[in-house]
C-alpha positions as CSV (number, residue, x, y, z in Angstrom):
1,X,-26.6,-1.7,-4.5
2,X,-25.2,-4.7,-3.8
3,X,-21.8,-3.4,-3.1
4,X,-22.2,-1.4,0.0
5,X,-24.8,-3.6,1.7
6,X,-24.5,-3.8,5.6
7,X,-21.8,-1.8,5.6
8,X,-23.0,0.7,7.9
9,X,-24.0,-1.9,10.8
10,X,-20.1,-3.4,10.6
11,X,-19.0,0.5,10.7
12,X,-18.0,0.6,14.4
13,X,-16.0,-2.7,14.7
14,X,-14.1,-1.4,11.1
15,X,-13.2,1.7,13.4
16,X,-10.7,-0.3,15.5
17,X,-9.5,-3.3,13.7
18,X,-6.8,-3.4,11.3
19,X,-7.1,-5.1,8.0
20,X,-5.6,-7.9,7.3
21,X,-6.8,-9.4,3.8
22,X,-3.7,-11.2,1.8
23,X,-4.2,-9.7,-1.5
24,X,-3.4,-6.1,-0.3
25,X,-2.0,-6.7,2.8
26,X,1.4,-4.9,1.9
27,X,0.8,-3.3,5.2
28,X,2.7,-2.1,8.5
29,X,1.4,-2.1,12.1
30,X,2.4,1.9,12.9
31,X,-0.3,3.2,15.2
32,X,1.5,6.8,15.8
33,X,-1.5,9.6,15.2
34,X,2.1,11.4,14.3
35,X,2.4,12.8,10.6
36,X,5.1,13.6,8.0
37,X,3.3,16.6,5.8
38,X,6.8,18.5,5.6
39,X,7.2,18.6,1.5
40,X,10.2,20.3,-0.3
41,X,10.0,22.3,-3.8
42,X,12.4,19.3,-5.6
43,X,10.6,17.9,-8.0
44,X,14.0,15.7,-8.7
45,X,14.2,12.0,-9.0
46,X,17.0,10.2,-6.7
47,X,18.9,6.8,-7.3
48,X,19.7,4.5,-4.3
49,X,21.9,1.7,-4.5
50,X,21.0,-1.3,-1.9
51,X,23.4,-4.2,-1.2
52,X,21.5,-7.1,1.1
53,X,22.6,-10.5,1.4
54,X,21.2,-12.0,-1.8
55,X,22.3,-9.7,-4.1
56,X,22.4,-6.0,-5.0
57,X,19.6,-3.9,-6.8
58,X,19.3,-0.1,-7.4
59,X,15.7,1.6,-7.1
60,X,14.5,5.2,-8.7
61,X,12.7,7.4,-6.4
62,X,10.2,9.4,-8.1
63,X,10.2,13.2,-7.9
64,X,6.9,13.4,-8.1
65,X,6.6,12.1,-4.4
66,X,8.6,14.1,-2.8
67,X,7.2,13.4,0.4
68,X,7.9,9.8,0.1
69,X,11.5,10.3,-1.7
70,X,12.8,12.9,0.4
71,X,11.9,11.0,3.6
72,X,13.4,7.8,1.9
73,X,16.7,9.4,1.1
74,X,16.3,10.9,4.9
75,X,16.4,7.1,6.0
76,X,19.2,6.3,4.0
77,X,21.1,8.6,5.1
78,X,20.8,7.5,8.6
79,X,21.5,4.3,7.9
80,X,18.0,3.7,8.8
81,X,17.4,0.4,6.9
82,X,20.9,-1.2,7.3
83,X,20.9,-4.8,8.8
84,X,16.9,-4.6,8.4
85,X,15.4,-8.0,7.3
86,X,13.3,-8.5,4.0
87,X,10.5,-9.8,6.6
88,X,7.5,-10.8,4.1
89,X,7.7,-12.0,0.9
90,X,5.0,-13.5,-1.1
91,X,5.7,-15.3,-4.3
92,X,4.4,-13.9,-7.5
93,X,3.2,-10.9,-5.4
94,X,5.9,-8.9,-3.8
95,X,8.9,-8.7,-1.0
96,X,8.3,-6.0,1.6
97,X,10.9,-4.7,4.0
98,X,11.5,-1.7,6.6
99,X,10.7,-2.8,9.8
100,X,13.4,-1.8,12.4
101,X,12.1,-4.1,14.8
102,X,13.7,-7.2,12.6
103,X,17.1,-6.0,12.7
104,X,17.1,-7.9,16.0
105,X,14.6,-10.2,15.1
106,X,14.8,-14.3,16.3
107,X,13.9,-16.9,14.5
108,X,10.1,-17.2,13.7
109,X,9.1,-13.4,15.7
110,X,6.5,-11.9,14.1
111,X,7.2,-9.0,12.4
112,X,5.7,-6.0,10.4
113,X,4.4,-3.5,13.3
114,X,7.9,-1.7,13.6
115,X,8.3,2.3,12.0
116,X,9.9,5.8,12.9
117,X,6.7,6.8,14.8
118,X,5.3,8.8,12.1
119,X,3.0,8.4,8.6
120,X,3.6,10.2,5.3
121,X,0.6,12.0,3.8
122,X,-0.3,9.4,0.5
123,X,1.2,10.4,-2.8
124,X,-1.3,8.3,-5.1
125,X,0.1,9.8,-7.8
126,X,-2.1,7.2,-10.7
127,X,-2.6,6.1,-13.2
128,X,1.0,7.8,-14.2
129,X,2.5,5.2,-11.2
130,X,0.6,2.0,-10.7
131,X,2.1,-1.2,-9.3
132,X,3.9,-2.8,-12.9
133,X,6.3,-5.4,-12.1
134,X,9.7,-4.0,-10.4
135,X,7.4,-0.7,-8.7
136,X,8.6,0.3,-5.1
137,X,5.5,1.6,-2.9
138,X,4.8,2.6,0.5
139,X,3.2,-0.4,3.0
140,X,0.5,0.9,5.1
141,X,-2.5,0.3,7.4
142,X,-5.8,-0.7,5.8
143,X,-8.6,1.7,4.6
144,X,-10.8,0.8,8.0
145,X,-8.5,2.5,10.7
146,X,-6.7,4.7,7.8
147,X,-9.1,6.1,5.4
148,X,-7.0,8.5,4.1
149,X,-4.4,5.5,2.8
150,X,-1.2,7.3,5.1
151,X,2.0,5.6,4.2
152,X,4.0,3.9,6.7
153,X,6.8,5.9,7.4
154,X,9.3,3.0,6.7
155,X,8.3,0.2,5.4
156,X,8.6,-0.6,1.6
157,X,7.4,-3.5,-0.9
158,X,8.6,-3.9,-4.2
159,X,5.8,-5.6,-6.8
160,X,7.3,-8.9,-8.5
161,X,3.7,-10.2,-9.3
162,X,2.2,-12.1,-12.3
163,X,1.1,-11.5,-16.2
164,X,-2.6,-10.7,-16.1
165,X,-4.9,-11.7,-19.2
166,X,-7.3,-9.7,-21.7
167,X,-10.1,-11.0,-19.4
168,X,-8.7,-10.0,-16.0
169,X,-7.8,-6.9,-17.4
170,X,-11.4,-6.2,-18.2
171,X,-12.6,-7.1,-14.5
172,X,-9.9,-4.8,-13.8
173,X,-11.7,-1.5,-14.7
174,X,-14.5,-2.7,-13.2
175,X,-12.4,-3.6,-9.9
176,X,-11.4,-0.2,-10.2
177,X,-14.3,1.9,-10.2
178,X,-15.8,-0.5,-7.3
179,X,-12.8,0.6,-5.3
180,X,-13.3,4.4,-6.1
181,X,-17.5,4.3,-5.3
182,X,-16.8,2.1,-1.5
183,X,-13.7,4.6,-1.1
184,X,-16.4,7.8,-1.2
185,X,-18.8,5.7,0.7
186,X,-16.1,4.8,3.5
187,X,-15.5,8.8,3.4
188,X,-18.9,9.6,3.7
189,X,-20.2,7.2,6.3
190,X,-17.0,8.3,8.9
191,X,-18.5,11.4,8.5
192,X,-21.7,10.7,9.8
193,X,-19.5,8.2,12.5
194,X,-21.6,10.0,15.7
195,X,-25.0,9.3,14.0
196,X,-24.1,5.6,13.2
197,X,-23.0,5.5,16.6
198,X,-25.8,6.3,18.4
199,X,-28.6,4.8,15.8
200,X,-26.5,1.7,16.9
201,X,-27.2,1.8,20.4
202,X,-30.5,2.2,20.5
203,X,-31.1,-0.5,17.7
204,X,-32.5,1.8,14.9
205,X,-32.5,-0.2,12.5
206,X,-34.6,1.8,10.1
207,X,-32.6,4.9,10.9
208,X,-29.0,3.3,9.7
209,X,-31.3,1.9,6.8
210,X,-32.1,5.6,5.8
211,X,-28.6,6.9,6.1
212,X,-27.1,4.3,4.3
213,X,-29.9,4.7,1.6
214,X,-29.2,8.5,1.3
215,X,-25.4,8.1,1.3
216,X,-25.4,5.2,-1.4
217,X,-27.3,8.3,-3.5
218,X,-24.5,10.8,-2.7
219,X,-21.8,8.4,-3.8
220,X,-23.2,7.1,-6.8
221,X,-23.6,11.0,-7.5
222,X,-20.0,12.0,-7.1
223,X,-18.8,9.0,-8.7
224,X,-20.4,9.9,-11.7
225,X,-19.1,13.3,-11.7
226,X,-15.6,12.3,-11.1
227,X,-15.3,8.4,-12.6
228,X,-12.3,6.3,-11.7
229,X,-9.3,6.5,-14.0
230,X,-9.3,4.0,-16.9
231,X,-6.6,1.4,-17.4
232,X,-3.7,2.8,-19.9
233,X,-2.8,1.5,-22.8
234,X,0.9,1.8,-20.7
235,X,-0.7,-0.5,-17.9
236,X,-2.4,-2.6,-20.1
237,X,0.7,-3.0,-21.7
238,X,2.7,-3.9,-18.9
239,X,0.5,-6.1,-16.9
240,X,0.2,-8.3,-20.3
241,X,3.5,-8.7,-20.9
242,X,6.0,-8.3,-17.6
243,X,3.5,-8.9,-15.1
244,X,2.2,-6.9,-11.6
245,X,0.1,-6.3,-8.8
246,X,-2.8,-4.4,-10.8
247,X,-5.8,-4.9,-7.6
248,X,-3.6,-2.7,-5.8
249,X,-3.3,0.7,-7.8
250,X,-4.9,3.5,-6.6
251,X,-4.4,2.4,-3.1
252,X,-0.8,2.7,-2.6
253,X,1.9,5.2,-2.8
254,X,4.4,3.9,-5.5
255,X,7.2,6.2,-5.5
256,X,9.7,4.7,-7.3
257,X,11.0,1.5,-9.1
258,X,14.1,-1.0,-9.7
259,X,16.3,0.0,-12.5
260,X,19.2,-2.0,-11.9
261,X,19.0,-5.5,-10.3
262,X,15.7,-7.3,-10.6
263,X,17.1,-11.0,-10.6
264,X,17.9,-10.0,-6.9
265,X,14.1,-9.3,-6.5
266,X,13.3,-12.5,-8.0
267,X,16.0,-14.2,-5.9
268,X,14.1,-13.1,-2.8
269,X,11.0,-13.5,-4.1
270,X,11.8,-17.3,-4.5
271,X,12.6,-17.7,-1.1
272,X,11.3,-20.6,1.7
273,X,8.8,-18.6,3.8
274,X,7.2,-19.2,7.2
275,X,3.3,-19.8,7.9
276,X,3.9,-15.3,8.2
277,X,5.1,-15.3,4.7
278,X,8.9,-14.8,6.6
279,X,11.6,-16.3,4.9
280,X,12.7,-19.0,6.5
281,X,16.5,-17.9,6.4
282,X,17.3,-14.2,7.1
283,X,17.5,-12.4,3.6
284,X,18.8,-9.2,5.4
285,X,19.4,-5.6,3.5
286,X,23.2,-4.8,4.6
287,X,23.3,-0.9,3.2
288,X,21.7,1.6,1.3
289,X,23.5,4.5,-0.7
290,X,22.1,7.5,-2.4
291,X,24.1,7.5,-6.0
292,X,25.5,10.7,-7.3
């Protein structure tokens, strides 16, 4: 199969890089080992009202990611996000925020790498949540150093993206179960990391041939005992008409979405950017407040 060819020679350098691809680089930086697994019986859904400098919008958090609300609403609280900068924002795409580090940012710093100095267990909670236009999710590492799709335990982007067509739609589903089939295969080869490891050093080429042989086999197995979701007729729907970020479901935590407010979003979206996608003038959240 095409798809997973030389993947297991590149598996060592994957180990220790960070992604960095564009199209699903709603990402942040965190390198703490640290966790957030702590998860509370509410299965409620919260409202938070956010002022920033170009406008105000209100988001839902969903109750069925409690880890991701509750440790939202946590951050709220303590005033966590105020004076925080919307520090990436891609037209037609989305606007991502979160980072303490640029609520003393200069002028052109790179940004993107700050967080509490912990990760939230992912709560891919799809196809129910999927990124339509308007959905809040978690930003996170890529799958090569964070196979398990952890959550940063800040940072945020909110999906503004584009209408898709019958035809992209289509390439869609097939997009989808691709991811789903080099997701298992990812899992599988880490698991066999030691083996790879040392069939690398000595240059066994035939060896890492073998494995990757037999492990192609056992994805292509549980794929088709377990096949990846199909598109909706609710996503179809939405991605047709209002627009969204489609190549990323299933690979981020969307936990809520703006209900109040969205010309804000596009106002920021809009926005004179940097060569690092930064606006070029400060577009700067100034509070957040959980509604009764």
């Amino acid at each position: 199969m095409k798809l997973f060819r030389y993947i297991l020679p590149a598996i060592l350098p994957a180990l220790s890089l960070m992604a960095c691809s564009r199209s699903v680089d709603a990402q942040t930086a965190n390198n703490s080992n640290n966790t957030m697994t702590e998860q509370t019986a509410d299965t409620t859904s919260v409202r938070v009202a956010v002022r920033t400098t170009a406008g105000n919008f209100t988001v839902l958090l969903y109750g069925d990611t409690p880890k991701h609300r509750d440790n939202f609403v946590k951050l709220v609280n303590e005033g966590y996000y105020d004076n925080t900068l919307f520090h990436r924002v891609i037209k037609d795409f989305m606007i991502q925020a979160g980072d303490p580090d640029s609520k003393t940012a200069q002028p052109g710093q790179a940004l993107g790498a700050g967080g509490p100095g912990y990760k939230i267990d992912a709560e891919i909670v799809y196809p129910r949540h999927f990124h339509k236009r308007g959905a809040l999710a978690a930003a996170r590492q890529g799958d090569q150093v964070n196979p398990m799709k952890q959550s940063s335990g800040s940072q945020f982007y909110i999906v503004t993206g584009r209408k898709s067509s019958e035809a992209e739609m289509k390439q869609m589903a097939q997009h989808l179960k691709n991811n789903q089939m080099q997701a298992i295969f990812n899992r599988l080869a880490l698991a066999h990391r030691d083996a790879i490891i040392e069939m690398q050093r000595k240059g066994d080429r035939a060896g890492l041939q073998a494995l990757q042989d037999t492990l192609i086999k056992q994805t292509e197995a549980e794929a088709a005992a377990a096949p990846a979701p199909e598109i909706t007729p609710e996503m179809k729907q939405a991605y047709t008409t209002v627009g969204g970020a489609p190549h990323l479901d299933g690979e981020y935590t969307v936990f809520g979405e703006v209900v109040e407010g969205m010309e804000t979003i596009d106002r920021i979206e809009k926005a004179e950017t940097d060569g690092r996608d930064r606006p070029s003038q400060d577009i700067r959240i100034l509070s957040m407040k959980i509604e009764k």
